[in-house]
TISEDREN-428347 format. One record per residue (C-alpha): x, y negated, z negated. Coordinates in steps of 0.02 Angstrom, whole numbers, padded with zeros to 5 digits, always signed. Each point is the difference from the previous one (the first is absolute). Example, Ala and Ser with C-alpha at 12.3 -4.5 7.8 and 13.67 -1.06 7.14 Angstrom:
2
+00615+00225-00390+00069-00172+00033
***
This chain:
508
+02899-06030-06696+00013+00187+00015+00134+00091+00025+00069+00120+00097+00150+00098-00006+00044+00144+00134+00173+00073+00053+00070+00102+00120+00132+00141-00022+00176-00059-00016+00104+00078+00151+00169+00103+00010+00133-00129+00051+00109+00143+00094-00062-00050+00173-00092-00134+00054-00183+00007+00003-00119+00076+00142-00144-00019+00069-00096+00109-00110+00072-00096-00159-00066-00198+00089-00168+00089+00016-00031+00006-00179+00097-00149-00031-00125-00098+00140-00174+00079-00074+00045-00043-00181+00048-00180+00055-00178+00012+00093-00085+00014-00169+00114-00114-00087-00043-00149+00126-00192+00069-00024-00003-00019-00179+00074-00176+00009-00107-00063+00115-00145+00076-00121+00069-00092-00134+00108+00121-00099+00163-00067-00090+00057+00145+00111+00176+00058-00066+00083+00128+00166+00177+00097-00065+00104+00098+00125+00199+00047-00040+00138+00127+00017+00016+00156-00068+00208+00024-00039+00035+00135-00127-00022+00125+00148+00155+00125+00030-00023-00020+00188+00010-00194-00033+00190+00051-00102+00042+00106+00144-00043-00137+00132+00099-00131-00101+00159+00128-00004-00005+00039+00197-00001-00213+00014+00142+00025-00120-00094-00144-00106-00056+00016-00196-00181+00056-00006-00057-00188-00082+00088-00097+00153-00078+00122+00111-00162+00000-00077+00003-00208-00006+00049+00010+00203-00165+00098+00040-00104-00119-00102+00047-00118+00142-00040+00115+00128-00181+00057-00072-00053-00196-00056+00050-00028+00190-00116+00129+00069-00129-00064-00100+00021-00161+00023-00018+00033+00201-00174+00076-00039-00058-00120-00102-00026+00097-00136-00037-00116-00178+00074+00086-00139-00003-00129-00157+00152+00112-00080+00111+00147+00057+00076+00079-00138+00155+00105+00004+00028+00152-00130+00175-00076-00023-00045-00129-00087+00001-00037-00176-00178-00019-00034-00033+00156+00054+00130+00095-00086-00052-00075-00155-00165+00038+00030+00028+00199+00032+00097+00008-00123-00150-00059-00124-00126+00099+00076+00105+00172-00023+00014-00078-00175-00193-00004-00010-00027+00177+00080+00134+00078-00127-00072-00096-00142-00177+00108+00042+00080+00154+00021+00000-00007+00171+00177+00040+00041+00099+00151-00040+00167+00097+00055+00008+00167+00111+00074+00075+00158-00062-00012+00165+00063+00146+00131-00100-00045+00182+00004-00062+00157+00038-00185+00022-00054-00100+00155+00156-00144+00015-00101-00076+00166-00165-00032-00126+00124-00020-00156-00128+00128-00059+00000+00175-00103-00116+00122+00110-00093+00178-00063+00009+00136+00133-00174-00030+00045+00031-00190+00051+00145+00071+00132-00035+00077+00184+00093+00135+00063+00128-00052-00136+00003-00186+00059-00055-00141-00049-00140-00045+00115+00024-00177-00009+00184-00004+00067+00008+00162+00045+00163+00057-00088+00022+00118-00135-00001-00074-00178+00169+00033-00104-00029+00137-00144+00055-00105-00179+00034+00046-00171-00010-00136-00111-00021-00053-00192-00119-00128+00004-00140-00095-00114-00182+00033+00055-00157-00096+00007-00150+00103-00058-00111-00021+00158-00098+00155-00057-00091-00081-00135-00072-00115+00122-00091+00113+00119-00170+00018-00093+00000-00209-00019+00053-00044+00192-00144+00135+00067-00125-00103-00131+00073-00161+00079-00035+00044+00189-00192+00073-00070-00013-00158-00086+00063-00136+00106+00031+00074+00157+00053-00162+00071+00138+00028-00081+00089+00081+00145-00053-00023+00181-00047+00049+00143-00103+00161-00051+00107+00114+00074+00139-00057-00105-00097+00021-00163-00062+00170+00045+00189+00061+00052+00069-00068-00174-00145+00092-00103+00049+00153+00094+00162-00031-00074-00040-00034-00177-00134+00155-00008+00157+00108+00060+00082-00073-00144+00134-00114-00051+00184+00031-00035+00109-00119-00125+00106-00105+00103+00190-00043-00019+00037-00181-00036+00175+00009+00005+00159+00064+00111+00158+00008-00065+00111-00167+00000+00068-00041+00170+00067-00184-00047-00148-00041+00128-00184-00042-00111-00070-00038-00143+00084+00068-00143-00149+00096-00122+00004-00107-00146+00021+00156-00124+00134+00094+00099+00118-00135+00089+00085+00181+00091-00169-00004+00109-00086-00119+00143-00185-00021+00004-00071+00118+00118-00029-00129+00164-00158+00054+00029-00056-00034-00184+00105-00177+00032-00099-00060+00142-00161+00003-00065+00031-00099-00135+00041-00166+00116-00185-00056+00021+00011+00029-00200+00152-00086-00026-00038-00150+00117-00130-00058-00096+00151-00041-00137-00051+00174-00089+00153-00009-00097+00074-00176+00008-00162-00102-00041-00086+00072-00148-00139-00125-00010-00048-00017+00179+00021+00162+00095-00189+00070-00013-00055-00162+00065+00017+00098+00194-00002+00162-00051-00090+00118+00016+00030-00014+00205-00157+00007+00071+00079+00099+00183+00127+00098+00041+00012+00022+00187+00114+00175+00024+00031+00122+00144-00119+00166-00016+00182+00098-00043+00040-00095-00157-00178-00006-00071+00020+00127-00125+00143-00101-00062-00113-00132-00013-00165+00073-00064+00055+00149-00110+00159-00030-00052+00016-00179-00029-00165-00039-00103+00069+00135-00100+00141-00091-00040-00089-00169-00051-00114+00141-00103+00140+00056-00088+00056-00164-00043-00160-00090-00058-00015-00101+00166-00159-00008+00116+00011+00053+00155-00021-00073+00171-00185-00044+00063+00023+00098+00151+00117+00099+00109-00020-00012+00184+00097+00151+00111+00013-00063+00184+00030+00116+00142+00142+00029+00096+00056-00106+00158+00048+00141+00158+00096-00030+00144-00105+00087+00154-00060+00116-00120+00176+00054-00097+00011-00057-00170+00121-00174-00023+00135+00027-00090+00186-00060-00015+00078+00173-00025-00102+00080+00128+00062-00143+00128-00196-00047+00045+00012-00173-00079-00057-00167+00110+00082-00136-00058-00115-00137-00065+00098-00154+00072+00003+00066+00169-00178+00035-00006-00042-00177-00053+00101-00076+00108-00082+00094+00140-00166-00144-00027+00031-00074-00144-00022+00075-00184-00205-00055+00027-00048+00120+00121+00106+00129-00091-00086-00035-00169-00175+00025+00099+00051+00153+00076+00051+00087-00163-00177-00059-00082-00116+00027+00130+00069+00145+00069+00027+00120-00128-00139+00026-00127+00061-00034-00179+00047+00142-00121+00020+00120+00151+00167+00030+00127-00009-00087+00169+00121+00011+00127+00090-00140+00093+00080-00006+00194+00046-00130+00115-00157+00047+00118-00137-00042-00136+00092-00143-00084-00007-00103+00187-00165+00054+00052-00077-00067-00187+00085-00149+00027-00084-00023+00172-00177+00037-00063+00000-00062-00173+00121-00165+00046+00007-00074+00177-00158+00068+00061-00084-00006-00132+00016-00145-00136+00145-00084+00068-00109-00033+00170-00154-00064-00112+00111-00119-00083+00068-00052+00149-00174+00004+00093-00082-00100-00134+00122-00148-00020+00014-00007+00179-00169-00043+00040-00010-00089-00171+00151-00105+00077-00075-00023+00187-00187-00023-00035-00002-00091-00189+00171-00074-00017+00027+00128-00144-00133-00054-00109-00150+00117-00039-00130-00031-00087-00112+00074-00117-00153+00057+00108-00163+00112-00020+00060+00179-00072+00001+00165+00145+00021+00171-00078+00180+00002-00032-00026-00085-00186-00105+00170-00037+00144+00125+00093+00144-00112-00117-00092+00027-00149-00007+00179+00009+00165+00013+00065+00055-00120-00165-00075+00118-00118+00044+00167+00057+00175-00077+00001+00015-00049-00186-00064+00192-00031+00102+00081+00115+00160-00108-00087-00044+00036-00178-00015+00169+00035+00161+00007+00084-00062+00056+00167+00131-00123+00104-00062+00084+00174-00181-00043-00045+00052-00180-00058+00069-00040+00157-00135+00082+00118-00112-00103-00073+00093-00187+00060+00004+00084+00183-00197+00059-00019+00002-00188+00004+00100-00037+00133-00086+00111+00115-00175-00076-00049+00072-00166+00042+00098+00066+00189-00201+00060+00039-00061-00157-00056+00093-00108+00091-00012+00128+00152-00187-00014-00017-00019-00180-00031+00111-00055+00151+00071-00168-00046+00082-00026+00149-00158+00020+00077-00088-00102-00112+00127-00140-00001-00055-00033+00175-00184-00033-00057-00015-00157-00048-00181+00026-00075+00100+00160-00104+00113-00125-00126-00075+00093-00141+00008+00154+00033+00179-00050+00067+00038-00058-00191-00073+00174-00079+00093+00130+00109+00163-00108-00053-00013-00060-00167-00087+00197-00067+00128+00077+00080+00149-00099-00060-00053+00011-00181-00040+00180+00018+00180+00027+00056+00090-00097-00116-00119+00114-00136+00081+00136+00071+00205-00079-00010-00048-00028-00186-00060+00192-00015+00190+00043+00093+00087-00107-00098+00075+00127-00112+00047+00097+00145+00070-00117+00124+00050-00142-00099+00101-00122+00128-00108+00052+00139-00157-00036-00087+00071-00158-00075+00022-00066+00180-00191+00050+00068-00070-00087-00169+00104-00166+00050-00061+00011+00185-00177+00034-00057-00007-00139-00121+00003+00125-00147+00070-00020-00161+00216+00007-00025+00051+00149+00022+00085+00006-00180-00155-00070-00073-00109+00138+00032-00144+00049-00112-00119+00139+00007-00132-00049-00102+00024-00160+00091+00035+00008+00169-00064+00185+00064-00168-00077-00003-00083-00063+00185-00033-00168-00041-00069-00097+00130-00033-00171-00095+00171-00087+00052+00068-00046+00183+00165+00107+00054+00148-00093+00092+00093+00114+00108+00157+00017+00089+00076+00094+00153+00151+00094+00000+00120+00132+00081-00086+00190+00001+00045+00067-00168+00010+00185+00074+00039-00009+00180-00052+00154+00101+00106+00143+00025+00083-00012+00173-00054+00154+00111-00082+00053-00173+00132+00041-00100+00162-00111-00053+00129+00162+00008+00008+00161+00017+00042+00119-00118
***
């Protein structure tokens, strides 16, 4: 069996997480449940980041340790996630043992190459991105991320030479330019590297609060330079000599578009440096705005997750995010255009054909359809099928998920031009009564299996009532295919997306 390993970027544990921070949590869980369903021994890592300062500085205003702090918020981020349904197979947390131990050895391997040395850095430092910043990378003095001036430092530090790696990233991107996507991002990080690179610190003076460098106990590993080692160190890079490279190299790392140099420049680098191979392929996602300002927990534009999902469910929420926003680029989320998707997309659209469909399934063949003479809606699944396995391998979530509701429309048309209502009344139309059911049923439940990675529950509940396959059984080579050689037993049930009263559920 193939497999497949992908992560996402571990998150800051000094608030809890937003809305933007679920949406790449939810798209990365959409391609982990797609590659298991394709048959990958799919392998999906999430976790907390916890050597931040702002993390220490949360802790202290709780008047908690940093460690009991940091072990509280693990509770409150698996909760989140747990709400959206998101199916991590291990969070990691850069506390933990096996990753120390792990850092530790690869700052071994980097210094052991030469790739380490001791200086002075004199700069601005961004505490918000836990991030050293050139004047360039600041606006109006500011960072323009958060939007606060960076503290000036002076500091002894050891260095990473970054600079010798400029000439071998730009080859990389020329090479294998799937490297890092979506184009945009690529182009914007070989803009960077033709400007030139400039060594990086991996090191801050010792603040009782990190990962002590393993040649100078007096210093912490710089966090940033501790972070990216977790999808490293959770493989048992480290701790398990002999099986470690069994996962690694990850195949996907899923990051937001403002930590993608991080990710593409400065942390193949690092493996580089230290005789490791690098990641497959680096994937920056776009930001998630709120009515059109950037969301962000210090800028006080964050939506939080849980009350979004508990506004129809974490289903309809997951949808929203994937359809609604194309992947790799920012999108923008309100309260007006979450309700009115669910309306179109869910209860008028395929909630009402599941309901249609086992309704008359239920009143005019006691639930049982079978197989009949094929209509065009085999031809229109097919299509639909394969443009959906592309769209998904290439990563283009939006695209994925049009393509299950190209289906559902063809079938809402169907059934509006076949009329079985009307033909149900015919007693010379019995066949014809049999078709418009049975093609549209199957085409349907085609379509739940397409949405499965999107809308788990909700699909898992249309497959049952359309005498599909369980819902955690699903296959894609197995099931996304219209079959049409088997009889499907159907079942009624309560609307799985009522309709909006007076349109919308609440005003905001």
């Amino acid at each position: 069996m193939p497999r497949f390993y992908l992560t996402t970027a571990i998150d800051y544990v000094n608030s809890p997480p937003h809305l933007g921070t679920a949406y790449e949590k939810i798209t990365a869980d959409v391609i982990a449940r797609y590659r298991r369903s394709a048959g990958f021994d799919t392998h999906f890592l999430m976790g907390a980041d916890e050597h931040s300062l702002n993390v220490r500085r949360k802790a202290e205003e709780q008047g908690l340790e940093p460690l009991d702090y940091c072990a509280k918020m693990e509770d409150v981020f698996r909760a989140v996630w747990a709400k959206l349904d998101v199916s991590y197979d291990e969070f990691i947390r850069t506390t933990e043992r096996r990753h120390h131990l792990g850092v530790r050895k690869l700052l071994e391997a980097i210094r052991a190459r030469g790739g380490i040395y001791e200086g002075a850095y004199e700069g601005w430092y961004c505490v918000s991105c836990e991030a050293f910043k050139q004047e360039k990378d600041l606006e109006d003095g500011s960072c323009p991320l958060h939007r606060a001036k960076p503290d000036w430092i002076t500091e002894k530090n050891h260095f990473f030479r970054l600079s010798d790696y400029r000439d071998t990233l730009l080859a990389l991107y020329r090479e294998q330019p799937s490297f890092i996507e979506p184009e945009t991002r690529r182009n914007e990080l070989t803009n960077v590297l033709e400007a030139g690179l400039l060594d990086l610190s991996v090191s801050r003076p010792g603040s009782g609060w990190g990962i002590p460098v393993p040649f100078d106990e007096r210093s912490v590993v710089y966090v940033w330079f501790d972070a990216l080692m977790n999808y490293l160190t959770a493989t048992g890079y480290g701790t398990d000599e002999d099986g470690w490279d069994e996962r690694w190299p990850a195949d996907l790392h899923i990051v937001g578009k403002d930590i993608t140099r991080f990710h593409a420049v400065i942390w193949p680098a690092m493996l580089m440096a230290a005789g490791v191979a690098i990641p497959r392929q680096v994937f920056g996602h776009g930001f998630v705005n709120f009515q059109g300002e950037r969301m962000s927990k210090s800028l006080g534009t964050a939506v939080d997750p849980l009350e979004a999902a508990d506004h129809f469910g974490p289903d309809p929420l997951r949808l929203f995010l994937v359809r609604e926003i194309q992947y790799g680029q920012d999108g923008d989320f309100s309260w007006d255009r979450f309700e009115a998707r669910y309306d179109a997309d869910l209860a008028n659209s395929l909630g009402n054909l599941v309901s249609r469909i086992t309704t008359m399934a239920g009143r005019y063949r006691e639930g049982r359809l079978e197989p009949s003479a094929r209509s065009a809606l085999p031809e229109v699944a097919a299509r639909a099928v394969a443009d959906y396995h592309a769209a998904m391998v290439d990563l283009r979530l939006h695209d994925g998920a049009a393509a299950a509701f190209r289906i559902v429309g063809a079938v809402n048309e169907f059934l509006t031009e076949r009329a079985p209502w009307k033909l149900a009344k015919d007693p010379d139309a019995g066949a014809a009564l049999d078709e418009a059911l049975y093609e549209a049923a199957e085409a349907t439940r085609v379509a739940a299996v397409l949405l499965h990675p999107v809308m788990p529950k909700s699909t898992a509940r249309i497959l049952e009532r359309l005498g599909g396959v369980d819902g955690d059984g699903v296959r894609f080579d197995d099931h996304a295919a219209f079959e049409g050689g088997r009889a499907l037993i159907t079942r009624t049930g309560e609307p799985l997306w009522p309709r909006l009263a007076g349109g919308r559920s609440g005003s905001r």
